[in-house]
C-alpha positions in Angstrom: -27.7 8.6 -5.0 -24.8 6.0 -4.7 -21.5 6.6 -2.4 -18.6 5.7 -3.6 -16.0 4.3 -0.7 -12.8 4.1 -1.7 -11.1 0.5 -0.9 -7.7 -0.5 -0.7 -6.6 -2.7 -3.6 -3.8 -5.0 -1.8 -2.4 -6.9 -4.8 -2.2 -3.8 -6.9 -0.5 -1.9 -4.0 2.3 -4.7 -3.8 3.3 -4.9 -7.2 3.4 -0.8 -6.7 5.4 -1.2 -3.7 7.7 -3.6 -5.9 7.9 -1.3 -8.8 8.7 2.0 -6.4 11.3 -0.3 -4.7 13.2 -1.4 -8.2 12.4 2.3 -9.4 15.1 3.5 -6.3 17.2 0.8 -7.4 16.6 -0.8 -3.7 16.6 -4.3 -2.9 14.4 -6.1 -0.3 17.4 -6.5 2.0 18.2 -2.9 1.3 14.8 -1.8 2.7 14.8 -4.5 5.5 17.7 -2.7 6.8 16.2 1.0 6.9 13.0 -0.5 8.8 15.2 -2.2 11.2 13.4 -5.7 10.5 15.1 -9.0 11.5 13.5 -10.9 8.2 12.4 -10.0 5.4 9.4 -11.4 5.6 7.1 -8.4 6.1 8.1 -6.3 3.0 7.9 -9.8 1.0 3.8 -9.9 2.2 3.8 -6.1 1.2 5.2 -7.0 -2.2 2.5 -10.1 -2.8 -0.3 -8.2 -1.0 -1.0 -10.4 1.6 -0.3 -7.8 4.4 -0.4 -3.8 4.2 2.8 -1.7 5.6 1.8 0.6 8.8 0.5 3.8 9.0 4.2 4.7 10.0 5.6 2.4 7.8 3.9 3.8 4.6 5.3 7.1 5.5 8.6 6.0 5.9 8.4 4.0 2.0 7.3 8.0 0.8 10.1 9.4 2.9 12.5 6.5 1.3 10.5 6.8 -2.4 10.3 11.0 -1.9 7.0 10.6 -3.0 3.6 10.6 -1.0 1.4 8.0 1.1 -1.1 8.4 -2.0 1.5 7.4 -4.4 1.6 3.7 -2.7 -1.3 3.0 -2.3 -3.9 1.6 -5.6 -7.5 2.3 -4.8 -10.8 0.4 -5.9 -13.9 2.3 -5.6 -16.3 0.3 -4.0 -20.0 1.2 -4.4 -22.5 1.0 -2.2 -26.0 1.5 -1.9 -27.9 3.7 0.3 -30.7 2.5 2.5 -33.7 2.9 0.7 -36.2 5.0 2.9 -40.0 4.4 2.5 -42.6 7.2 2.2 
């Protein structure tokens, strides 16, 4: 039997976050002033998948989106093999 592990995929959960941001006609300064952030440096990693949002920052982007955690984030299914046991 193989398990199947979901991964997070971070370049594909960027260009989401991008297309969810243009979707609610925000801009990156628009969402750098709801988080409160000094730059915008963090949602720009976000965007290019170089850094994931929080735990409480990805429920802020659903609250913002009005859509769910789920909906951000792109998932790879990663396989992997059980230990093999001998008899």
């Amino acid at each position: 039997m193989i398990a199947v592990w979901p991964v997070i995929d971070m370049a594909a959960t960027g260009v989401n976050i991008v297309r969810l941001r243009r979707e609610a006609g925000l801009s990156v300064k628009d969402l750098q002033n709801i988080f409160g952030f000094s730059t915008p440096q963090a949602i720009y990693k976000w965007q290019r998948g170089t850094a994931m949002p929080t735990i409480d920052n990805l429920v802020v982007l659903a609250a913002v989106f009005n859509i769910t955690v789920d909906d951000i984030l792109v998932y790879q299914p990663q396989f992997q093999m059980p230990d093999t046991v001998s008899a």
